[in-house]
FIMIMAR-291073 format. One record per residue (C-alpha): residue in one letter; x, z, y. Coordinates in pm, whole numbers, padded with zeros to 5 digits, always signed. Example, Ala and Ser with C-alpha at 12.3 -4.5 7.8 and 13.67 -1.06 7.14 Angstrom:
2
A+01230+00780-00450
S+01367+00714-00106
// end
This chain:
340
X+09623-04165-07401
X+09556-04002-07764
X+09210-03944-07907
X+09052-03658-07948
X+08771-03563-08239
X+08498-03673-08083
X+08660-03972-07918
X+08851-04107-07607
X+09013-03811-07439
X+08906-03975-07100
X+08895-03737-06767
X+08506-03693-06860
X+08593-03567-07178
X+08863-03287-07001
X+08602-03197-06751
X+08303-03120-06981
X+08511-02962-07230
X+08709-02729-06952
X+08352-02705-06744
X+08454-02819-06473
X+08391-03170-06264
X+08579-03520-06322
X+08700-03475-05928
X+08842-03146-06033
X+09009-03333-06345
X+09120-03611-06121
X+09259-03345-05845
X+09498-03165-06106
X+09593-03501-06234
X+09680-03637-05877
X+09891-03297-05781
X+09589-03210-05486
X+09663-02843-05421
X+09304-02765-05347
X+09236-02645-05744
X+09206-02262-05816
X+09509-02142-05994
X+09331-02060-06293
X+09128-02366-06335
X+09431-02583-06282
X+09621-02357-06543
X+09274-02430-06791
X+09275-02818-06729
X+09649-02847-06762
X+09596-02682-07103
X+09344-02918-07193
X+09447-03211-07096
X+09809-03119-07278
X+09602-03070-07588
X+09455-03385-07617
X+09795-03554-07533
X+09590-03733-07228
X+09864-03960-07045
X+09757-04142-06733
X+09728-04515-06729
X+09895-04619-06458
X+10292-04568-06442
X+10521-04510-06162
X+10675-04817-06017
X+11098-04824-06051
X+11221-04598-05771
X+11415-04791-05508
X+11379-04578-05174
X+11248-04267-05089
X+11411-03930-05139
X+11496-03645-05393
X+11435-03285-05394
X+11747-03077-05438
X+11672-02717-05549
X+11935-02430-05571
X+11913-02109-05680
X+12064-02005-05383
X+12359-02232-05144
X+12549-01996-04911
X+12897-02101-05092
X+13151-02355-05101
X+13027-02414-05443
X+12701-02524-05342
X+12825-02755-05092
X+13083-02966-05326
X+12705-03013-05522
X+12550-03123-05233
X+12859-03388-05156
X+12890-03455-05535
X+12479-03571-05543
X+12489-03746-05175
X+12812-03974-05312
X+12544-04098-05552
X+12227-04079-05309
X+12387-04206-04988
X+12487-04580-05097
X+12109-04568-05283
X+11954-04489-05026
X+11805-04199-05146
X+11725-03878-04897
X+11801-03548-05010
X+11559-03238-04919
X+11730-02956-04986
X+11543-02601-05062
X+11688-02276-05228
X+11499-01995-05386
X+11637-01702-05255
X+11849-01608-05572
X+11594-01661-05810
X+11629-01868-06079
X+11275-01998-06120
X+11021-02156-05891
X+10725-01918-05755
X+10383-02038-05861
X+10298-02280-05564
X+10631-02453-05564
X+10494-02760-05792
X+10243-02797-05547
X+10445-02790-05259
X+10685-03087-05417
X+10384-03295-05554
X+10288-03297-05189
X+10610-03415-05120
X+10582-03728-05397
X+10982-03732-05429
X+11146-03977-05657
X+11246-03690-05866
X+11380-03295-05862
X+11756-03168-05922
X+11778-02842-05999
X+12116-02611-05940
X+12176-02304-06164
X+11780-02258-06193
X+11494-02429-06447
X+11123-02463-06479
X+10834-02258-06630
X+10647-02455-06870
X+10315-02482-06631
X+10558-02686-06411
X+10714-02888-06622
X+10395-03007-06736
X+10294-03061-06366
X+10568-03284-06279
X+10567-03459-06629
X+10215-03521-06565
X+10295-03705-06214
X+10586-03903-06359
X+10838-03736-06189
X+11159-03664-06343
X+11372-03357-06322
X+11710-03260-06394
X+11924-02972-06480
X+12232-02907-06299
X+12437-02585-06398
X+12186-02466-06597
X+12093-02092-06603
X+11962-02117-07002
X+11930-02237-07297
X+11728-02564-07263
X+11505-02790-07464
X+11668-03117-07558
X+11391-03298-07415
X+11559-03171-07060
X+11780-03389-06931
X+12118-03125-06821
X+12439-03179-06675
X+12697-02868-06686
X+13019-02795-06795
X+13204-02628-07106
X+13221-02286-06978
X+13338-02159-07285
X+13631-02328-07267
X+13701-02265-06922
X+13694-01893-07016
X+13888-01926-07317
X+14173-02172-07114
X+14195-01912-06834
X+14272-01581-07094
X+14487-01789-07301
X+14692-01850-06974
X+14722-01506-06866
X+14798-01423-07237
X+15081-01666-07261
X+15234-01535-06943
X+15236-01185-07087
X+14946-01008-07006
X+14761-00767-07262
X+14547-00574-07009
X+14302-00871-06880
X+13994-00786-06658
X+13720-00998-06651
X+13457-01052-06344
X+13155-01326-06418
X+12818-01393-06272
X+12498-01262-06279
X+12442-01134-06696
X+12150-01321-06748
X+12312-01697-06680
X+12407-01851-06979
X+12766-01994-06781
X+12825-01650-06639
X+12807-01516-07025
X+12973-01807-07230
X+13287-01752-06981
X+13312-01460-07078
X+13248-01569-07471
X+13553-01764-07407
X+13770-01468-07317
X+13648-01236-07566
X+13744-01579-07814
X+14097-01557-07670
X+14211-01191-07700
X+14041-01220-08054
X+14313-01480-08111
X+14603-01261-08028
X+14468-00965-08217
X+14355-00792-07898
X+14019-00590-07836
X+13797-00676-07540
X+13757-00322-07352
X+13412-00317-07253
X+13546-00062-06939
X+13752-00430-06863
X+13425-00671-06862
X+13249-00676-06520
X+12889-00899-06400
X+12762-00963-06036
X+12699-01205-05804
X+12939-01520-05734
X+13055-01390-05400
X+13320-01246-05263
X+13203-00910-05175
X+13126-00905-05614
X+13523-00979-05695
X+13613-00741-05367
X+13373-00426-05551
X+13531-00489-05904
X+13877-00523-05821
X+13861-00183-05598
X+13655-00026-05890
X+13907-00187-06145
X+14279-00137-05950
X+14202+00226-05889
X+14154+00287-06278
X+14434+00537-06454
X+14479+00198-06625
X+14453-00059-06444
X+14465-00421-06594
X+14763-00624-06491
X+14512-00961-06446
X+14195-01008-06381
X+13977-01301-06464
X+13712-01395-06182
X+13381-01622-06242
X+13435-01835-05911
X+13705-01828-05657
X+13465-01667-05408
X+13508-01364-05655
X+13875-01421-05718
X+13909-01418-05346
X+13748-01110-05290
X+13967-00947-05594
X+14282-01037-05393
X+14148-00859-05067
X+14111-00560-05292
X+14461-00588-05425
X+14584-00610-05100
X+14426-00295-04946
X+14541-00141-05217
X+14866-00223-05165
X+14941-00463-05470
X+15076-00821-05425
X+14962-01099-05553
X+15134-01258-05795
X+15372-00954-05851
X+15193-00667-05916
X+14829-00905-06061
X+14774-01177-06139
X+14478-01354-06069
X+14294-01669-06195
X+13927-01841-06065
X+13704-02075-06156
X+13555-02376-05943
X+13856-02510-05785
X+13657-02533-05450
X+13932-02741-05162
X+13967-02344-05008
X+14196-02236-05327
X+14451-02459-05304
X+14488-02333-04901
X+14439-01970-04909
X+14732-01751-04854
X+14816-01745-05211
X+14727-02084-05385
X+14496-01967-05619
X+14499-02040-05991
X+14145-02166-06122
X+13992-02337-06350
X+13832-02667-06264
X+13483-02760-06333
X+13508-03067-06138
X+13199-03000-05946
X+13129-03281-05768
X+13162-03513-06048
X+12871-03265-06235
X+12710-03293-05949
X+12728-03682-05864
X+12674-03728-06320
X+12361-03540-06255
X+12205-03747-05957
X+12301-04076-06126
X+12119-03946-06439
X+11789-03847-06213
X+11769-04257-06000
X+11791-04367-06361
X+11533-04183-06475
X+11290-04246-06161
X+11393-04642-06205
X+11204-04578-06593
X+11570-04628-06743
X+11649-04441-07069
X+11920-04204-07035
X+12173-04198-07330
X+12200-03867-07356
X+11969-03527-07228
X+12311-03322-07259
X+12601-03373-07078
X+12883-03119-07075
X+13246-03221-06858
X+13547-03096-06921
X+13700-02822-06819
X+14068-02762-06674
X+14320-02529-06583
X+14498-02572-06260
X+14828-02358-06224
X+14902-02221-05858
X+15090-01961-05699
X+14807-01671-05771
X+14961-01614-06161
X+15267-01465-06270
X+15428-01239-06592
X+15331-00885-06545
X+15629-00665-06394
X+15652-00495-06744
X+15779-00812-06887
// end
């Protein structure tokens, strides 16, 4: 603990400065959910501005479980995560609790609450972060938290795990571009998620290599599902001009662009060419082997559950930032246009 002006910054100094009692102190410092929003928000302030650190440390983790948190998990995606972290957890003997936010990509209010409750060892979060209120909260309690996927920018005091979606974008154009292709659609995630925008970065990169301009009428958002790639590629193949490839943020969406082509009555390779991202076990088996690009998922996954035991064991991590490589895999689902 840090002094303050007039001395000590002990729990009785928080409490008479804030106005409140040293229980209520204590109950915000122990993660009791019985504390008014407002005075927990006004003695988390305080206490952060007298730098007031707890005596006592948390003993290295050894058992006990971890709380995995997804923005949402109705995909394949999600479950090579959860198989990526439990091939780290399982042999620790670490539990997982697994919770979702509906989409969202940031914890309501009482969720801090709900998880001190819970004491885990520490929180994984998938393709969502923390408000600064509950960072504080967990920092406070010792409990660490990582990044997985991230949704933003992040501090570099955050420990993250994710993977160079910039390149991925830029590998994926270059290969369409190689095979021929000068009218290349692109379909990413939600606009707001920094992966969903630097893949498309990367594709906007690679026309700019060859000279070309990115037509905005060409550059699609949504969701990560099917039903997303299925809307675009309709909206997209019925154009006057339609492109001759089409560039998908996951192979959910790349799937859902081939059902399009198909009631349209295009085939895939031969009349577009389509490439995804993930590499999820379902694109090398659907009907046409899908090309993707592969973000190794599980090993993100598994990188960023290693990084959270070490942190709940009080072990240093190396690094706060770790981004994995990124790879095209050819398949069947990619071909030179039919002008070529």
């Amino acid at each position: 603990m840090t002094e303050s002006e007039s001395g000590p910054a002990t729990i009785a100094v928080i409490a008479d400065e804030v106005g409140v009692s040293a229980a209520t102190v204590s109950k915000v410092l122990n993660g009791r959910a019985d504390v008014a929003a407002r005075t927990r928000a006004r003695v988390e302030e305080s206490l952060e501005r007298h730098g007031y650190r707890r005596r006592s440390r948390r003993l290295p983790a050894v058992t006990g479980h971890i709380d995995l948190v997804f923005h949402e998990f109705d995909s394949a995606w999600a479950m090579e995560v959860i198989q990526g972290v439990e091939a780290v957890t399982a042999p620790a003997r670490v539990e997982l609790v697994v919770s979702q936010l509906g989409g969202k990509h940031r914890p309501p209010p009482h969720w801090a609450d709900d998880v001190l409750g819970r004491s885990p060892l520490g929180v994984l979060l998938v393709l969502c972060s923390l408000t600064d209120t509950q960072r504080r909260q967990l920092e406070r309690q010792r409990i660490p938290f990582v990044v997985l996927d991230t949704d933003s920018a992040t501090a570099a005091s955050v420990p993250t795990v994710g993977s160079n979606n910039f390149n991925g974008g830029l590998l994926a154009t270059r290969h369409l571009l190689e095979l021929g292709h000068r009218r290349i659609a692109v379909i990413s995630g939600p606009q707001d998620v920094l992966c969903s925008r630097a893949r498309v970065a990367g594709y906007r990169s690679a026309l700019d290599e060859t000279g070309l301009p990115a037509d905005p009428e060409l550059v699609r958002y949504g969701l990560f599902t099917g039903h997303t790639g299925y809307q675009h590629g309709l909206e997209l193949l019925d154009r006057p001009d339609p492109p001759t490839a089409i560039f998908a943020g996951s192979d959910m969406q790349a799937m859902g662009v081939i059902r399009a082509a198909r009631k349209l009555g295009l085939q895939v390779p031969a009349d577009l060419s389509v490439v995804g991202y993930d590499n999820v076990p379902m694109a090398a088996w659907s009907a046409t082997a899908l090309t993707t690009v592969d973000q190794h998922v599980q090993t993100m996954a598994g990188t960023a559950a290693r990084m959270l035991l070490d942190l709940a064991q009080g072990v240093p991590v190396p690094m706060t930032r770790i981004d994995l490589v990124t790879e095209l895999v050819v398949r069947e689902s990619t071909a030179p246009p039919r002008s070529s």
